[in-house]
C-alpha positions as semicolon CSV with decimal commas, in nm:
position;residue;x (nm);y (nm);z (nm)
1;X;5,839;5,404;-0,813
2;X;6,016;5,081;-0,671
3;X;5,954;4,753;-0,878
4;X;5,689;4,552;-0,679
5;X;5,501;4,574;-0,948
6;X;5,312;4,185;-0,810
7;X;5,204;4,353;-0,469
8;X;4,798;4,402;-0,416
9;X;4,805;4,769;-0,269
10;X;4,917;5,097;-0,465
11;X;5,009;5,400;-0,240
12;X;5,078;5,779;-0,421
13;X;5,315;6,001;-0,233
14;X;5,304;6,369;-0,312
15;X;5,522;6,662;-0,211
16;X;5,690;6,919;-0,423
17;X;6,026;6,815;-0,233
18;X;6,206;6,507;-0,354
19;X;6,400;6,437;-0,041
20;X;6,091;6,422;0,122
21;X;5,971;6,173;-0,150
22;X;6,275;5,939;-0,156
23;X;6,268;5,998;0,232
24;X;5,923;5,835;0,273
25;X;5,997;5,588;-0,021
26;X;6,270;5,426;0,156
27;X;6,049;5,380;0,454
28;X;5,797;5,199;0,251
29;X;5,970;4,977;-0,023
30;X;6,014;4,729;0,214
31;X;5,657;4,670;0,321
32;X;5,565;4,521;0,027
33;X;5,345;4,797;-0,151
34;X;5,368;4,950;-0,504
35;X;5,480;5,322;-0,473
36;X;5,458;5,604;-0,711
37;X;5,540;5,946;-0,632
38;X;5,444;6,301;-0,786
39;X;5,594;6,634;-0,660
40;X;5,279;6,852;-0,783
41;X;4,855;6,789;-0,750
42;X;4,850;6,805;-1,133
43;X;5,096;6,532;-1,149
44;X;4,907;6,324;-0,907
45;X;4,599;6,342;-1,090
46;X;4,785;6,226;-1,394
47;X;4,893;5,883;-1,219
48;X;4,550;5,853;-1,061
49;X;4,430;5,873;-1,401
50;X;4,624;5,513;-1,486
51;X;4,670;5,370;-1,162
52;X;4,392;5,215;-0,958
53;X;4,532;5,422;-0,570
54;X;4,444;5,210;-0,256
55;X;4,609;5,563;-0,023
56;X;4,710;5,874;-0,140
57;X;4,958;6,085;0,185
58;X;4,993;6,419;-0,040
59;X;5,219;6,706;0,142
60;X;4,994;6,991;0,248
61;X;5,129;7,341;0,171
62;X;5,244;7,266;-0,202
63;X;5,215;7,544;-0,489
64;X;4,980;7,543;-0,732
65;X;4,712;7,279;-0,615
66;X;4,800;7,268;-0,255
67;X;4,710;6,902;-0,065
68;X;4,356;7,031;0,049
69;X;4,255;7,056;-0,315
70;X;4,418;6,729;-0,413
71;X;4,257;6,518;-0,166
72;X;3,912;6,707;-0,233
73;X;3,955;6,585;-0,548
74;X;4,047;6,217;-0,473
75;X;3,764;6,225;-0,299
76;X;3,554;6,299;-0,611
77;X;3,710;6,067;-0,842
78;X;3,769;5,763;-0,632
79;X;3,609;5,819;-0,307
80;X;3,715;5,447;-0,139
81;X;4,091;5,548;-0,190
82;X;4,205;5,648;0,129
83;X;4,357;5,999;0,193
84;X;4,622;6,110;0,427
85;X;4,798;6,419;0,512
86;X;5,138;6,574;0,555
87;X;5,216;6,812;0,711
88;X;5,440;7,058;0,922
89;X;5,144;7,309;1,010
90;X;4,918;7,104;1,175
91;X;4,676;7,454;1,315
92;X;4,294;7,409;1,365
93;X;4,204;7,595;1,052
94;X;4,409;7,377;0,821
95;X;4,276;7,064;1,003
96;X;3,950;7,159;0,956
97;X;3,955;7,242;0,587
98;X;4,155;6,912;0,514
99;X;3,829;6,723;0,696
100;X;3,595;6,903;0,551
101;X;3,678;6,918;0,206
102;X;3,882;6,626;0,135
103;X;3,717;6,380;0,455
104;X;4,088;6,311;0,539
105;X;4,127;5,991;0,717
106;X;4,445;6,039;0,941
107;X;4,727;6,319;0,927
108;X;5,089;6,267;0,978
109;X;5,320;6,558;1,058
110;X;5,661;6,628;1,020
111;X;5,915;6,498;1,120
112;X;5,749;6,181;1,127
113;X;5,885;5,856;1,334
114;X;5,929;5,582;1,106
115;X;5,798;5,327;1,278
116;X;5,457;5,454;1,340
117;X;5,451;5,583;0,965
118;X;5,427;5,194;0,879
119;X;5,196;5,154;1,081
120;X;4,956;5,407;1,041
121;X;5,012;5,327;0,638
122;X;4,902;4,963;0,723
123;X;4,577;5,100;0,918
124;X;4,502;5,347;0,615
125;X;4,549;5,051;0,389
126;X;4,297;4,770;0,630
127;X;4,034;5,039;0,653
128;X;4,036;5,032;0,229
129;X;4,000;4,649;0,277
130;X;3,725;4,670;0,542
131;X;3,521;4,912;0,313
132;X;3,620;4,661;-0,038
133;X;3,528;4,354;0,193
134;X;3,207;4,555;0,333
135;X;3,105;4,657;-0,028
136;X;3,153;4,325;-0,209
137;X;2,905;4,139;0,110
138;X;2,664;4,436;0,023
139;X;2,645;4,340;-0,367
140;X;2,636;3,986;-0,265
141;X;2,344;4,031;-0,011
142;X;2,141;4,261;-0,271
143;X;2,219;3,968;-0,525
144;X;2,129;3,683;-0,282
145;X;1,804;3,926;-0,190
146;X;1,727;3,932;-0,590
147;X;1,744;3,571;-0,599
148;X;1,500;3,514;-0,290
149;X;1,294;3,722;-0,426
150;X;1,275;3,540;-0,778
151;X;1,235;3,212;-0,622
152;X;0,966;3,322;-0,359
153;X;0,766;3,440;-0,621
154;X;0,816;3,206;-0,838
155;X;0,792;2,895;-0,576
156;X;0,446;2,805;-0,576
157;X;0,468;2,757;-0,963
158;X;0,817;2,555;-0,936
159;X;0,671;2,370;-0,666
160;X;0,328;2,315;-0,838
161;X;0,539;2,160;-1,146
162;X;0,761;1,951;-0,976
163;X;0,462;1,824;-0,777
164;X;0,302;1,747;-1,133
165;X;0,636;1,571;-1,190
166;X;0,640;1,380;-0,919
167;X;0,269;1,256;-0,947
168;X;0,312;1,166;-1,305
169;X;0,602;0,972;-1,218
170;X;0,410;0,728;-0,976
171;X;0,145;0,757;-1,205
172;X;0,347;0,586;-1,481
173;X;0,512;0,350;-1,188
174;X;0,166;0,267;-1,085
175;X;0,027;0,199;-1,412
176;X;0,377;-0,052;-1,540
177;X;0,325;-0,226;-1,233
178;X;-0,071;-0,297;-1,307
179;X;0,090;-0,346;-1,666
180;X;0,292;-0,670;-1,480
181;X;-0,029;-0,796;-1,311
182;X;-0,216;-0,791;-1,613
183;X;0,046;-0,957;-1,798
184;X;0,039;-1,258;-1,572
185;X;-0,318;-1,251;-1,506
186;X;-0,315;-1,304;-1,889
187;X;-0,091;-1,582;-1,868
188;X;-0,317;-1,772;-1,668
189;X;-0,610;-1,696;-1,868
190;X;-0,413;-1,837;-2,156
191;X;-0,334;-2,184;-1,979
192;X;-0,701;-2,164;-1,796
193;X;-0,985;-1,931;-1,827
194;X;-1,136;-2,144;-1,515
195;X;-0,792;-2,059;-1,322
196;X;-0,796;-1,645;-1,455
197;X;-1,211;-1,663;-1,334
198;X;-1,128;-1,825;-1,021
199;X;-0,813;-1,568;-0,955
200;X;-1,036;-1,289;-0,970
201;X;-1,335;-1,367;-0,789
202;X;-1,121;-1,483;-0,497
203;X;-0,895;-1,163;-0,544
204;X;-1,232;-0,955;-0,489
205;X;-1,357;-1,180;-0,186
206;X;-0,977;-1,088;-0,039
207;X;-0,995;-0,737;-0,118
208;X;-1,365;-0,685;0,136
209;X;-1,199;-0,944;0,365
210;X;-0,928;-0,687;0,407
211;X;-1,083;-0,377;0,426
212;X;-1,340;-0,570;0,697
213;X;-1,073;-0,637;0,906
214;X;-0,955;-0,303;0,895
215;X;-0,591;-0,360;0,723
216;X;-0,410;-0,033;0,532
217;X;-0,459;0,088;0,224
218;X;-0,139;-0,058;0,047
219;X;-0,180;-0,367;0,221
220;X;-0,497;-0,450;0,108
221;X;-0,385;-0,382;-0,258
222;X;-0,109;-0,661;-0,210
223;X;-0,340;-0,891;-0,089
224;X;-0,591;-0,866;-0,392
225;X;-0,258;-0,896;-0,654
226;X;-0,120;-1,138;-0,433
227;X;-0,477;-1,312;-0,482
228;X;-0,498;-1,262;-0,838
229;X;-0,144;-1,400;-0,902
230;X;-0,150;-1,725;-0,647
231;X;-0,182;-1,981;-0,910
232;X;0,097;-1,815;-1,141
233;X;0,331;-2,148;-1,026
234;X;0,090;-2,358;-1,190
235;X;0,149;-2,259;-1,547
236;X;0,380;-2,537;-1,636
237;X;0,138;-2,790;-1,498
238;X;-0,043;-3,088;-1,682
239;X;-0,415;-2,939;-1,683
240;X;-0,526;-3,329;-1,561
241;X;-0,336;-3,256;-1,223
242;X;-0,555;-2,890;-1,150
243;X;-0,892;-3,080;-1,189
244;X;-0,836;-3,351;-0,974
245;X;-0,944;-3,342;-0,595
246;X;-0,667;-3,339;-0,356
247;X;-0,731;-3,711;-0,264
248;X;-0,704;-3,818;-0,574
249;X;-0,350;-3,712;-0,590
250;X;-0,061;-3,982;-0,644
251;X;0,240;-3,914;-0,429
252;X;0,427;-3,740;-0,715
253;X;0,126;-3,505;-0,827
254;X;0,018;-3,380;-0,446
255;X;0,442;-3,321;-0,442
256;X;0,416;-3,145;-0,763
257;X;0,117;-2,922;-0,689
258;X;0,241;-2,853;-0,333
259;X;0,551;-2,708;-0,495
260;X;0,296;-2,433;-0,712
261;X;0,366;-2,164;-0,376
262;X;0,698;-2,141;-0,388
263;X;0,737;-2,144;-0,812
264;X;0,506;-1,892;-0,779
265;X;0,726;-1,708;-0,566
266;X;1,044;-1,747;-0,743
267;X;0,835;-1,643;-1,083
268;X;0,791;-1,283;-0,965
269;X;1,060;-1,206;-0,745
270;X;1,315;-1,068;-0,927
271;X;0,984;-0,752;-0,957
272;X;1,083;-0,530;-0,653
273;X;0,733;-0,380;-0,653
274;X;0,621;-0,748;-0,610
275;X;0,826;-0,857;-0,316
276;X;0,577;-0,835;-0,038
277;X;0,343;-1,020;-0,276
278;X;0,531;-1,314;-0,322
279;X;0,554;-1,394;0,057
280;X;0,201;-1,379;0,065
281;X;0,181;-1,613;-0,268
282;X;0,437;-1,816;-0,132
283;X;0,216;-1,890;0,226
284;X;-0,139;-1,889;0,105
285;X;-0,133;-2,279;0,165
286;X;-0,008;-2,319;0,485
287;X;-0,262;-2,407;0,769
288;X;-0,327;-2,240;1,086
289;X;-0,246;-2,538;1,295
290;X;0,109;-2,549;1,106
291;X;0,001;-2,876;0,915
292;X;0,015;-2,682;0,567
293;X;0,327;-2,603;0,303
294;X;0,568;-2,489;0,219
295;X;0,707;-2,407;0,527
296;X;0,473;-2,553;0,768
297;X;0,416;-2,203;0,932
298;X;0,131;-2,179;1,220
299;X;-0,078;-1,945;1,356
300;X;0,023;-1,553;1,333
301;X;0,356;-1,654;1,202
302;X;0,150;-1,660;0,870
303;X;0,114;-1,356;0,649
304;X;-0,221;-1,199;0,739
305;X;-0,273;-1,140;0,334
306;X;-0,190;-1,554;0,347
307;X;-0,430;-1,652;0,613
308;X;-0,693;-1,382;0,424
309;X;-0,697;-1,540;0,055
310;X;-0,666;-1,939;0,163
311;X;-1,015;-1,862;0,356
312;X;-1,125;-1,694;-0,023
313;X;-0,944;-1,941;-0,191
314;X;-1,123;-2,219;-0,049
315;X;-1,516;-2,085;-0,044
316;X;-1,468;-2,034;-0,438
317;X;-1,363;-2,366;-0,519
318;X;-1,680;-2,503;-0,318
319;X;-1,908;-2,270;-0,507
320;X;-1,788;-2,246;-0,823
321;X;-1,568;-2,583;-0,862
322;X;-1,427;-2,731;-1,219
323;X;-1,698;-2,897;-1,408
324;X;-1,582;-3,181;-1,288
325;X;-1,637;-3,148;-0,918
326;X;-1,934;-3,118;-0,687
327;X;-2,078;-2,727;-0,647
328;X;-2,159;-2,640;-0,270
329;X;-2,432;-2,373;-0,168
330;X;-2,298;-2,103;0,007
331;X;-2,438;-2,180;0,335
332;X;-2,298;-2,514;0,278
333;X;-1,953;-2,414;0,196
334;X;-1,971;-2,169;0,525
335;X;-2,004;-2,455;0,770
336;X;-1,748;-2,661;0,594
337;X;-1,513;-2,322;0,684
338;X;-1,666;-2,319;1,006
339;X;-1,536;-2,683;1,051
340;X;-1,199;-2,574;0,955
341;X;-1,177;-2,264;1,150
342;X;-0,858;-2,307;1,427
343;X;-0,783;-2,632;1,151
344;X;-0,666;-2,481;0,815
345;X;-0,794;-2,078;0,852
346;X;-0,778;-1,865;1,156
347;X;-1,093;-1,846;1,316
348;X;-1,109;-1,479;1,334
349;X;-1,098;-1,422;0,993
350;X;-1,345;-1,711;0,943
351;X;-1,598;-1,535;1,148
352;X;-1,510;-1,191;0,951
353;X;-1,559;-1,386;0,623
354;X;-1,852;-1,503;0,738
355;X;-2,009;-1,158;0,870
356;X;-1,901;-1,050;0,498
357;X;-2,068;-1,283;0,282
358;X;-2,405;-1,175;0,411
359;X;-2,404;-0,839;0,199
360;X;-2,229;-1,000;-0,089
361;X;-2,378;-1,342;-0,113
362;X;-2,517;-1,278;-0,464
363;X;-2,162;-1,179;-0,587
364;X;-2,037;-1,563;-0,490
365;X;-2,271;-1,768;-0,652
366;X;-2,527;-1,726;-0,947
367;X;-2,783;-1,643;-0,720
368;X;-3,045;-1,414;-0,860
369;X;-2,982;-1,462;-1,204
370;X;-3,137;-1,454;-1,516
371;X;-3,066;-1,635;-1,856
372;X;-2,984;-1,424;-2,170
373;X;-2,898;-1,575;-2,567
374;X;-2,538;-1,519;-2,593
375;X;-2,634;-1,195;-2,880
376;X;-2,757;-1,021;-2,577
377;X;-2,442;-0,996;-2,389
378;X;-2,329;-0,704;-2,345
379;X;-1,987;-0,536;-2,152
380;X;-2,039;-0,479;-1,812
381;X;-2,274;-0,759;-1,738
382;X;-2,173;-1,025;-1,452
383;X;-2,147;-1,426;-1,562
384;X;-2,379;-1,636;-1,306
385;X;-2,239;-1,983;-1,509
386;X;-1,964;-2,039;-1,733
387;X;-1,913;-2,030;-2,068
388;X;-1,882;-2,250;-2,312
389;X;-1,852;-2,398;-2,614
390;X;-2,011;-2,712;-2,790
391;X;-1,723;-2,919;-2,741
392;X;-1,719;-2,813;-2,380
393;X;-1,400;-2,578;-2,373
394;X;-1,416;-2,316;-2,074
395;X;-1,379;-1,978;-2,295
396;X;-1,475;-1,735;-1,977
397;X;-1,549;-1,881;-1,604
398;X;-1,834;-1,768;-1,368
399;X;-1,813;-1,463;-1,213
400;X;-1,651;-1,246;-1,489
401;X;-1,746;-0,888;-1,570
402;X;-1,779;-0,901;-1,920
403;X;-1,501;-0,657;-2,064
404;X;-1,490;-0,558;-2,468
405;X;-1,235;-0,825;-2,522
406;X;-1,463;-1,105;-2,377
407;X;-1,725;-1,027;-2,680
408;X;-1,418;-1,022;-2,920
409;X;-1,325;-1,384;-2,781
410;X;-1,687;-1,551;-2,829
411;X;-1,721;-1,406;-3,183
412;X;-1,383;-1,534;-3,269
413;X;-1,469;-1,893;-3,129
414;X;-1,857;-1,879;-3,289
415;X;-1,640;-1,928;-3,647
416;X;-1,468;-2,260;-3,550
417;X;-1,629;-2,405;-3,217
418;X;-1,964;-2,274;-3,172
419;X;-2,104;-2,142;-2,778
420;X;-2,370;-2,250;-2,610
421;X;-2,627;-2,021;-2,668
422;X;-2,809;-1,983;-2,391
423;X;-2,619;-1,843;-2,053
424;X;-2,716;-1,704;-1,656
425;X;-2,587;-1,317;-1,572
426;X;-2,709;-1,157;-1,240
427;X;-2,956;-0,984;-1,266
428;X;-2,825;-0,685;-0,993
């Protein structure tokens, strides 16, 4: 055996004459193969027994276990090593039986020529690496085929979970995000339950304006928050500035209020989900003929959820105004928008709006309504006038759908400020 003991293929070479072994050792050495040698089958065996054999070339008339029997018997042990023959008696018969019994793979007679020795070695040892290579893509394709398999029948489920996943994900995006709007719808409660009354009766009006005109899905949802959360730059404000009519405005108060956009704006958008919203918050003043603020915007150039709520916007405070202010009908309140349509609102929408408020005229104003004693209000039922209490504080604004926390509020305030008793709901 030589000492290349790092090299990646072993080859055994048998013959019971060791010139012929040293003779076809010195040939080999230098190709870079481990080499072991045996001058009897029995012997050959024995190394096979400890050595993993890439190619066996065994001698073929040997005594005792001549080279047909040897390679037969490679063949049963380790079938992928490859098995050659020597030989000086290279008849039919012996051919035959070498094939047959021991599926020889190439035979080499003597004398051999050196050079093509090496070279039919290096064949014998690239058809072992075709079969390894061949066998070790047929494991990994069964393996792969195993995996498929698994997954296929197990992908409706993994998909069907991950879906779940996925949908309880938004849902709990969806629902923090509602959790934001409520927060600041609360706000404004807080500072003015006529502001938190008025927000939601024009976010409503907005909401059928949009779906009227025929606007998607997720932009008519931005347009109701957007509607709900206009006022949100008028928390800070002096509650004497709100109530007063817009002539009655010094210089520094209309400059103050006409500011209210734009805080709004700057309130919520630092809220990714609310981006969208606060350019529509930030324009619902301007005027279609460019004569409104912040930015003095005209025409188309204004947000369509803009141009939508101002038209709401303005109806409300006609119909349901602060105490202080005079209340409009609503066919009263629809010419004055009629006057302003191509003025302050698009006329388009105007004529939408006013298309709309013909199924949902009762919704706007008290209309149809019947008076109840405060102990018979119950959640669910719709506010046709404000309420109040003895001292005159606004506790929950026309319009409201009375909610379990509304009840909680009135009993709270029966203890220190008593309500008015008697109040108007609608009566469908």
């Amino acid at each position: 055996m030589n000492d290349n003991s790092d090299t990646k293929h072993t080859i055994l070479l048998v013959d019971d004459e060791e010139n012929i072994l040293n003779a076809l050792n010195r040939v080999l050495r230098r190709e870079g193969f481990r080499i072991f040698t045996a001058t009897s089958g029995n012997q050959a065996l024995l190394t096979m027994d400890k050595e993993k054999i890439t190619l066996i070339l065994s001698d073929c008339r040997m005594p005792g276990m001549d080279g047909i029997a040897l390679l037969a018997e490679v063949r049963k042990r380790t079938p992928d090593t490859i098995r050659m023959m020597l030989t000086g008696y290279a008849d039919m018969e012996t051919s035959m039986a070498a094939i047959n019994r021991g599926e020889v793979y190439r035979f080499i007679t003597k004398p051999w020529n050196d050079d093509e020795l090496k070279l039919i070695i290096k064949d014998g040892i690239h058809q072992y690496e075709l079969v390894q290579e061949n066998r070790y893509l047929h494991e990994l394709t069964q393996k792969q085929n195993l995996i498929l398999k698994d997954l296929n029948s197990n992908l409706e489920q993994k998909v069907s979970e991950r879906t779940r996943e996925v949908e309880m994900l938004f849902k709990e995006l969806e629902q923090n995000f509602f959790d934001v709007v409520r927060v600041f719808t609360g706000l404004m409660e807080l500072k003015s339950p006529y502001l938190g009354g008025h927000a939601k009766r024009v976010a409503a009006l907005s909401r059928r304006l949009a779906e009227k005109i025929g606007l998607p899905t997720d932009e008519v949802l931005n347009i109701e928050v957007a509607a709900l959360l206009q006022d949100i730059g008028t928390l800070g404000f002096p509650d004497k500035i709100l109530k007063k009519k817009e002539n009655e405005l010094d210089i520094v108060e209309k400059a103050l209020l006409q500011q209210h956009p734009s805080l709004g704006q700057t309130a919520l958008q630092q809220i990714k989900k609310l981006s969208d919203i606060c350019l529509i918050i930030r324009h619902h003043h301007e005027r279609y003929d460019g004569l409104g603020y912040p930015d003095n915007l005209r025409g188309e150039m204004i947000p369509a959820g803009s141009r939508i709520i101002a038209i709401a916007d303005s109806l409300d405070i006609l119909v349901n105004p602060w105490e202080s202010h005079e209340r409009y009908s609503v066919d009263r309140a629809i010419h004055e928008l009629e006057k302003e349509a191509g003025k302050s609102f698009d006329p388009n929408y105007v004529y939408k709006f006013i298309e709309l408020l013909k199924d949902v005229k009762h919704e706007v104003t008290g209309a149809d309504s019947i008076e109840i004693d405060i102990s018979e209000l119950k959640e669910g039922m719709i506010l046709a006038s404000d309420i109040k209490t003895r001292r005159g504080l606004l506790l929950i604004a026309n319009g409201e759908v009375m909610q379990t926390s509304h009840l909680a509020k009135i009993k709270n305030f029966q203890r220190i400020d008593p309500v008015v008793t008697k109040i108007l709901v609608r009566s469908h």
